[in-house]
FIBA-556835 format. One line per field, with one value per residue (C-alpha): residue number from 1; residue in one letter; x, y, z. Coordinates in steps of 0.02 Angstrom, whole numbers, padded with zeros to 5 digits. Each point is the difference from the previous one (the first is absolute). Layout:
residues N
n	(NUM:...)
res	(a:...)
u	(X:...)
v	(Y:...)
w	(Z:...)
//
This chain:
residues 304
n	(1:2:3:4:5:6:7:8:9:10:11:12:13:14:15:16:17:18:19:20:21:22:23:24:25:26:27:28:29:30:31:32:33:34:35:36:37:38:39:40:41:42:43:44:45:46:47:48:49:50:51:52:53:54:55:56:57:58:59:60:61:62:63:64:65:66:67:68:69:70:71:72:73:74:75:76:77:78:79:80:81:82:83:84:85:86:87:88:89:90:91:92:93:94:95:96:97:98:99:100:101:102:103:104:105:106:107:108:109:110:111:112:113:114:115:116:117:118:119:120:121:122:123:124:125:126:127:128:129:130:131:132:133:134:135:136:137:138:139:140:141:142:143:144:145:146:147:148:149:150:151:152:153:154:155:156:157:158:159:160:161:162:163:164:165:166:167:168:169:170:171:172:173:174:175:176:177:178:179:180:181:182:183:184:185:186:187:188:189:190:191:192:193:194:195:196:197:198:199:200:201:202:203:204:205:206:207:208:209:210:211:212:213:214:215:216:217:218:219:220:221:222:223:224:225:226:227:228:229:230:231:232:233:234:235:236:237:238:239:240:241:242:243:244:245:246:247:248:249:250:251:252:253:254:255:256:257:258:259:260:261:262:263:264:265:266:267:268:269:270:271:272:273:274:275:276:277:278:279:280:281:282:283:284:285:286:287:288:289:290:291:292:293:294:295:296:297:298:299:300:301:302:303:304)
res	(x:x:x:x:x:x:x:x:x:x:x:x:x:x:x:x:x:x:x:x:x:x:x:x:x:x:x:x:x:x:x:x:x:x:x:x:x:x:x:x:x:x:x:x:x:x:x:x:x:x:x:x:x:x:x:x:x:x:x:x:x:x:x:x:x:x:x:x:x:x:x:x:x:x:x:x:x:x:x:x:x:x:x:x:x:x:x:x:x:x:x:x:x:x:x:x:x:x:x:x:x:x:x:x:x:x:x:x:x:x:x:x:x:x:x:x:x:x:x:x:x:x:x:x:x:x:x:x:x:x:x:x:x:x:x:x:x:x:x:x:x:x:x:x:x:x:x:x:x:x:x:x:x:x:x:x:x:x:x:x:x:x:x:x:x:x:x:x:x:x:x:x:x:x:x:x:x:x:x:x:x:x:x:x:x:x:x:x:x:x:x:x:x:x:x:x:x:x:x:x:x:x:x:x:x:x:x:x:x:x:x:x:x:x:x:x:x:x:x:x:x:x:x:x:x:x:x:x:x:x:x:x:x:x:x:x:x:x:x:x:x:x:x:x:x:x:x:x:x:x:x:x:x:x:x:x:x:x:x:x:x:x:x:x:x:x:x:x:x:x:x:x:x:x:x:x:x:x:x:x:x:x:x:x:x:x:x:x:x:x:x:x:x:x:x:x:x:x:x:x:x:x:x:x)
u	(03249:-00063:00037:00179:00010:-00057:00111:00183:-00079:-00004:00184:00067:-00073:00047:00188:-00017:-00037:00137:00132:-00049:-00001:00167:00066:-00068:00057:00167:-00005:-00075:00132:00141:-00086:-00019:00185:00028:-00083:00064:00183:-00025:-00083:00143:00138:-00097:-00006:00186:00031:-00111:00073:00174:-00028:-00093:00173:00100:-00097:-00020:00216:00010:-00135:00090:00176:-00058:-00084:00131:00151:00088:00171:00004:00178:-00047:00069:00066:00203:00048:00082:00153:-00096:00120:-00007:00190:-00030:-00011:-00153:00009:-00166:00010:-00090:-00001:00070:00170:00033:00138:-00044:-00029:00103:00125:-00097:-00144:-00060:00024:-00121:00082:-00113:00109:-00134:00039:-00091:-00041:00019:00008:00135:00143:00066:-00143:00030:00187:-00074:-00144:00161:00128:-00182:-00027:00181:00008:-00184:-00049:-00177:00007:-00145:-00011:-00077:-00052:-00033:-00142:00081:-00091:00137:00028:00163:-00069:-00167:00107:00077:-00142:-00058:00158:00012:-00177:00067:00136:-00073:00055:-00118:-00062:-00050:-00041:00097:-00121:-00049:00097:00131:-00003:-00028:-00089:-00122:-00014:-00032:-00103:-00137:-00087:-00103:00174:00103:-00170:-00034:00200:-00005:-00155:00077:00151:-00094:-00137:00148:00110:-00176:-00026:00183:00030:-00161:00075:-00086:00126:-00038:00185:00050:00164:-00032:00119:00113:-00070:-00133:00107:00016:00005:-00057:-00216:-00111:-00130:00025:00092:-00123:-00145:00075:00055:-00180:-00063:00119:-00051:-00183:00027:00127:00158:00140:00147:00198:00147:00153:00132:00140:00084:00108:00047:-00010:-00123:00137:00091:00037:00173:-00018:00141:-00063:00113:-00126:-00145:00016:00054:-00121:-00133:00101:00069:-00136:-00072:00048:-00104:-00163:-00125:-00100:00108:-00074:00122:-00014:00049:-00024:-00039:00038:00105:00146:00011:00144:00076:-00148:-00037:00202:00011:-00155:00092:00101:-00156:-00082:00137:00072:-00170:-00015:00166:-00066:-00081:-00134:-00106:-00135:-00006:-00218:-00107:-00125:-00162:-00158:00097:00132:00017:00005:00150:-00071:00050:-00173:-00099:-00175:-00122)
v	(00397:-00170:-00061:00061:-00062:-00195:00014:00036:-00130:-00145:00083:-00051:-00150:-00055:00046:-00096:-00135:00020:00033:-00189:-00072:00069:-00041:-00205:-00001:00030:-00065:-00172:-00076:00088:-00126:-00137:00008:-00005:-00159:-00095:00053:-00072:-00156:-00004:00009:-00127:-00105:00015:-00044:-00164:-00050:-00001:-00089:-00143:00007:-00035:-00130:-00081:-00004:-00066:-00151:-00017:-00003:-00124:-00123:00002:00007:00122:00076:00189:00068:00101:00878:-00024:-00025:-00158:-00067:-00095:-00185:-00049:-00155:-00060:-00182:-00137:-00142:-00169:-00102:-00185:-00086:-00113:00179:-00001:-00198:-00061:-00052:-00211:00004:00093:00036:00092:00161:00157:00136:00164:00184:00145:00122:00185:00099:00189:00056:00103:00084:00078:-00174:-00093:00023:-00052:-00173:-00016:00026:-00132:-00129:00040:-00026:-00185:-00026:-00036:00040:00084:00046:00188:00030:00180:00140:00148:00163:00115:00062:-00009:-00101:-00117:-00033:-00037:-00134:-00091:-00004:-00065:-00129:-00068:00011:-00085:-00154:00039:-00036:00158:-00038:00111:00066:00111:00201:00077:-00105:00097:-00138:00087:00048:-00162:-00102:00101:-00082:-00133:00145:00098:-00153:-00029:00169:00008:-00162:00024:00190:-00068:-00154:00132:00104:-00125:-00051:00178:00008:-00173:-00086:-00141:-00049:-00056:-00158:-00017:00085:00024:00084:00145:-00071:-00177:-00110:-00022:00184:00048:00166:-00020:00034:-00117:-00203:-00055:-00133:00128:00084:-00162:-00070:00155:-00036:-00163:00071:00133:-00143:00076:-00110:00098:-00064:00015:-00049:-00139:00080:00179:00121:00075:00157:00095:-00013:00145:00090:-00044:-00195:-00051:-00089:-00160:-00004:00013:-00137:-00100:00015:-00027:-00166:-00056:-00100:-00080:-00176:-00011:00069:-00061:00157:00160:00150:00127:00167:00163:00179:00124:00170:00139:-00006:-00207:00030:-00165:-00103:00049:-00013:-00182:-00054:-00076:-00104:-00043:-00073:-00078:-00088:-00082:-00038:-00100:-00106:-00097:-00049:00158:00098:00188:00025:00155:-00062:-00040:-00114:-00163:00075:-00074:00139:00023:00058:00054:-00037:-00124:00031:-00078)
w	(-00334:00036:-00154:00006:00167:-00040:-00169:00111:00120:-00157:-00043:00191:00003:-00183:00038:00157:-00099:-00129:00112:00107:-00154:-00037:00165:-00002:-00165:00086:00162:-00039:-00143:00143:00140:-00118:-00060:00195:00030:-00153:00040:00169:-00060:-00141:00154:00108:-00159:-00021:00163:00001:-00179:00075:00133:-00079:-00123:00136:00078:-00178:-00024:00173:-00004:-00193:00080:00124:-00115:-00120:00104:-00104:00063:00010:-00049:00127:00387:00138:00062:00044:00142:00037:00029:00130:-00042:00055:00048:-00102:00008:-00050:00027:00058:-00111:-00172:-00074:00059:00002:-00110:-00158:-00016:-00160:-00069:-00120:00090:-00080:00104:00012:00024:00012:-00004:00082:00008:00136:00026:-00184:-00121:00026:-00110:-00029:-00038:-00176:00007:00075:-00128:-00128:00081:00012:-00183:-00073:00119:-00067:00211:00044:00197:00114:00054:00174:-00023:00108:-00054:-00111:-00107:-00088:-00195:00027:00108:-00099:-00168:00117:00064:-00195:-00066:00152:-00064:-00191:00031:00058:00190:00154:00065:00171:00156:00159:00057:-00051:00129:00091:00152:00126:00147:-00115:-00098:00155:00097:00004:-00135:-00091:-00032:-00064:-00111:-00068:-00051:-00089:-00103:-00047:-00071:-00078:-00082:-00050:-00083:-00098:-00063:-00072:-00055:-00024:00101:00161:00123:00125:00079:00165:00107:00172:00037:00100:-00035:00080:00143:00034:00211:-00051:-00049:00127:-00068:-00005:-00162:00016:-00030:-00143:-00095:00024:-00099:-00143:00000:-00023:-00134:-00108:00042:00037:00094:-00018:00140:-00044:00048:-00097:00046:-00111:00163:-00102:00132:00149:-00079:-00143:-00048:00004:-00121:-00166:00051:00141:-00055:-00151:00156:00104:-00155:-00058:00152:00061:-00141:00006:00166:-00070:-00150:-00003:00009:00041:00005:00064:-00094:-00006:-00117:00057:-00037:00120:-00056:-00119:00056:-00032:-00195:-00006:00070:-00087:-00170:00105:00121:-00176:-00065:00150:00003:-00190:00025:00110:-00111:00098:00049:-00093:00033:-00005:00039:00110:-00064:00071:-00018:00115:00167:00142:00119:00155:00160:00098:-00068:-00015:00124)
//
């Protein structure tokens, strides 16, 4: 009995044995493949973000141009700007080289690709202030803005205002969301700014002053205007009206930065557009540009 007794003893104990082996054998490589997934995501994360640091600093140093979902908002923006300074002086000859920057704010839309068509067939190069969309429509555009050799430059994520200028943190958090996202799609890291509702905006709770400084920090240079379409005082502005308003005021400016925008209900705008370019090609003595590094800002409030 003994025997039999010590024999089912060795029999427990052995299939004690087996059965931990069996279970280490499973558990361990199920922990391990734990830790290295976690080290592979903290990895990831690090790798990115010296990437980004890397294009920056390599931006920076080499002064290269970047050709830069939520609804947006009407901007509002129904006043025209023009900044006293060496900007809007008349030229010392007659032959003086205009700069003019048709700049497009709160796009895509529906019509974006009617303007990227009318740029293409004049052979103009615009800047395209863009709001943040997820859908399939509107990430084809910010692609074919890039391919096209347009700036694709930045108007914040969301452009609802109250959230926007909240407080410093919010204005930074939606800046660096729409900057991150335009990277993902494009590959293009954008460096050029224009406030919702411009620098000189009554409606931020936080001092312009603040938020400019922080650009100025993080190498992104914002743009006002001096210029208006006066396309966002109502939907129906007539197409006589709005090349007017775009050409009128030319011969009193040297940098023209005029104000568009690129949004659904703007049928006017894309419609007025050909005669917008080619009143200014007439002239003979302007240059339609996309802004770049070399450009000189128009701004509202000057940085301190």
């Amino acid at each position: 009995m003994a025997g039999e007794y010590d024999r089912r003893k060795r029999i427990r104990r052995l299939k004690k044995i087996i059965l931990g082996t069996v279970a280490a054998a499973i558990i361990i490589p199920i922990i391990v493949s734990i830790l290295l997934g976690i080290r592979v995501v903290s990895l990831g994360n690090r790798v990115k973000e010296l990437e980004t640091m890397l294009i920056m600093e390599q931006e920076k140093n080499a002064g290269a141009g970047v050709f830069s979902s939520s609804s947006v908002e009407e901007s509002g923006r129904d006043r025209e700007e023009v900044i006293q300074d060496e900007n809007n002086l008349p030229p010392e000859t007659e032959d003086a080289r205009k700069e003019v920057y048709l700049t497009f704010d709160d796009g895509p839309s529906q019509s974006t690709d009617k303007i990227l068509d009318i740029l293409k067939e004049y052979d103009v190069k615009a800047t395209f202030f863009v709001v943040g969309k997820t859908d399939e429509h509107s990430v084809s555009m910010y692609q074919r803005i890039v391919d096209e050799g347009h700036t694709l430059a930045m108007h914040s994520y969301s452009h609802k205002y109250d959230e926007i200028y909240e407080s410093k943190e919010s204005f930074v958090e939606d800046l660096t969301k729409l900057q991150e996202y335009l990277y993902q799609i494009t590959g293009v890291w954008p460096r050029f700014y224009r406030f919702p509702g411009g620098s000189s905006n009554t409606v931020s709770t936080v001092d312009m002053q603040d938020l400019i400084a922080w650009l100025n920090e993080n190498g992104i240079t914002y743009y006002d205007w001096n210029v208006s379409s006066g396309d966002a005082t109502r939907e129906n502005l007539s197409v006589d009206e709005i090349v007017e308003n775009c050409v009128g005021k030319l011969d009193n400016v040297n940098v023209c930065m005029i104000l568009m925008h690129d949004a659904n209900d703007k049928i006017t705008t894309v419609e007025a557009l050909p005669k917008v370019i080619e009143r200014i090609s007439e002239r003979g003595d302007a240059a339609i540009l996309p802004v770049t590094d070399e450009s000189k800002p128009v701004q509202h409030v000057i940085p301190k």
